[in-house]
C-alpha positions in Angstrom: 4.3 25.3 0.6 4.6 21.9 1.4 1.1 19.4 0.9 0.5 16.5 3.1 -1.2 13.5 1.9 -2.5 11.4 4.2 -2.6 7.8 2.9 -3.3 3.9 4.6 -1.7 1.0 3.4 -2.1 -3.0 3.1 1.2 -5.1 3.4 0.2 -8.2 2.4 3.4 -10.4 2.0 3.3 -14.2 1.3 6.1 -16.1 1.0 8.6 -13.1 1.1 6.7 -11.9 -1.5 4.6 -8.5 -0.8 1.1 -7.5 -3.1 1.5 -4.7 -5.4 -1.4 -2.8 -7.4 -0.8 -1.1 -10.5 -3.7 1.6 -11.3 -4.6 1.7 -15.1 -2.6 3.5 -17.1 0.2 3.5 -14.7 3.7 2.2 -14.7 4.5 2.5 -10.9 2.8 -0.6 -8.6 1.6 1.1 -5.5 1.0 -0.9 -1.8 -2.7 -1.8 -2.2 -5.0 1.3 0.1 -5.8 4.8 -0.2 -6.6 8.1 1.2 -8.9 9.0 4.3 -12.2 10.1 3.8 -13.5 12.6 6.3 -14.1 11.3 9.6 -12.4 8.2 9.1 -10.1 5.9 11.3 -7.1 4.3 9.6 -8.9 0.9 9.9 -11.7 1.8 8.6 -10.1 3.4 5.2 -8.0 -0.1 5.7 -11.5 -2.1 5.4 -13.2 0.3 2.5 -10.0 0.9 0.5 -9.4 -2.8 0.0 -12.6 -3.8 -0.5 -13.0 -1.4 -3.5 -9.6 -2.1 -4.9 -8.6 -5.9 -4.4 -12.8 -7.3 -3.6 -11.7 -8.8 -0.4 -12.8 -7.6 3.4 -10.1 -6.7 5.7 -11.0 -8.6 8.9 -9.9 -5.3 11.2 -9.9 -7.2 14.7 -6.8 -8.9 12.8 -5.2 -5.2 11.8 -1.9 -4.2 13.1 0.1 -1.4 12.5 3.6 -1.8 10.6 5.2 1.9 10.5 4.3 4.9 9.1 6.5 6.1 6.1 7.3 10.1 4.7 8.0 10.6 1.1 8.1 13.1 -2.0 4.4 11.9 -3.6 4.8 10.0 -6.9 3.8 12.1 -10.0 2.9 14.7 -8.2 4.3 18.7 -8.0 7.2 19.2 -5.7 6.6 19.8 -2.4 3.6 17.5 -2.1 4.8 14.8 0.3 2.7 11.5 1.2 2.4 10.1 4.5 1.5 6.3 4.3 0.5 4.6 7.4 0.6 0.3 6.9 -1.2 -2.4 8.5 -1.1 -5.9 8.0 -3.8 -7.8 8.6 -6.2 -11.1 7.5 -8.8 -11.0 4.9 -11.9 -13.2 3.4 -11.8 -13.7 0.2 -10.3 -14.3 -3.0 -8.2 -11.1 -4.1 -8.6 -9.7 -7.3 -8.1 -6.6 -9.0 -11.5 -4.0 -9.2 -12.2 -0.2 -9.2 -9.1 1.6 -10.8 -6.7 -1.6 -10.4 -5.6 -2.9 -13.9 -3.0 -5.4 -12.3 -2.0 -7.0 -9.5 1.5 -8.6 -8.2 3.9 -10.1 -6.0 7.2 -8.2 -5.5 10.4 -8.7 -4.2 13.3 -6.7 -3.8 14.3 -6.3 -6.7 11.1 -4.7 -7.5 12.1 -2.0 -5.8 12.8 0.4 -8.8 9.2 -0.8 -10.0 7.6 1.3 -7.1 6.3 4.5 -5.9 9.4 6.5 -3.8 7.0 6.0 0.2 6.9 2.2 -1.3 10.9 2.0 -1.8 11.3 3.1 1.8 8.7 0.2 3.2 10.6 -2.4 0.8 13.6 -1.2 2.8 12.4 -1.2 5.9 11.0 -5.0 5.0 14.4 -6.3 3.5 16.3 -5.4 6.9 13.6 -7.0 8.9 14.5 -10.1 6.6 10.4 -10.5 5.6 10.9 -9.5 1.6 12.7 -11.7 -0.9 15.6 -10.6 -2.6 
């Protein structure tokens, strides 16, 4: 039986240079977001899931949608599979780490074995598109 979890994601890329989060006590950096809650829209688990994890507010007039993404879930059971749907979009604020986020920071390519399996596929897909650093 295959699981589906259904996850949004913030790429945030300066300078060719995309955000990463690492969750305490983790080794894997993740693309800052979360999963739905009940009811919600992706924007709106855009705005809450990055306000609880980096402490800045999504402006979601500004949100756009950058590819959806299918992947074997990171340290999970086999057959549990995550779908991550990414936006990129402006925010107020200063970013900073809070809620379960020990560290933040800014990848390249070669980061790519530094990241969750859905988060290899997006640095791909960003490397052809020429918008991630080697």
């Amino acid at each position: 039986m295959i699981t589906e979890i259904d996850k949004i994601a913030w790429i945030h890329i300066v300078d060719g240079r995309i955000l990463g989060a690492r969750s305490k006590g983790k080794d894997t950096y993740y693309l800052p977001g979360g999963k739905r809650e009940p009811g919600e829209s992706d924007i709106d688990t855009l705005v809450r899931e990055i306000e609880e994890e980096l402490s800045v507010r999504i402006k979601p007039e500004t949100a756009a949608n950058a590819g959806s993404f299918r992947a074997s879930a990171h340290g999970k059971s086999e057959g549990v599979r995550v779908t991550m749907s990414c936006y990129t979009a402006e925010y107020e604020g200063e970013i900073r780490p809070a809620s379960e986020i020990e560290e933040l920071a800014w990848l390249t390519y070669k980061d790519r074995a530094r990241v969750s399996e859905v988060s290899q596929m997006i640095f791909d897909h960003l490397h052809e598109l020429n918008k991630l650093a080697d």
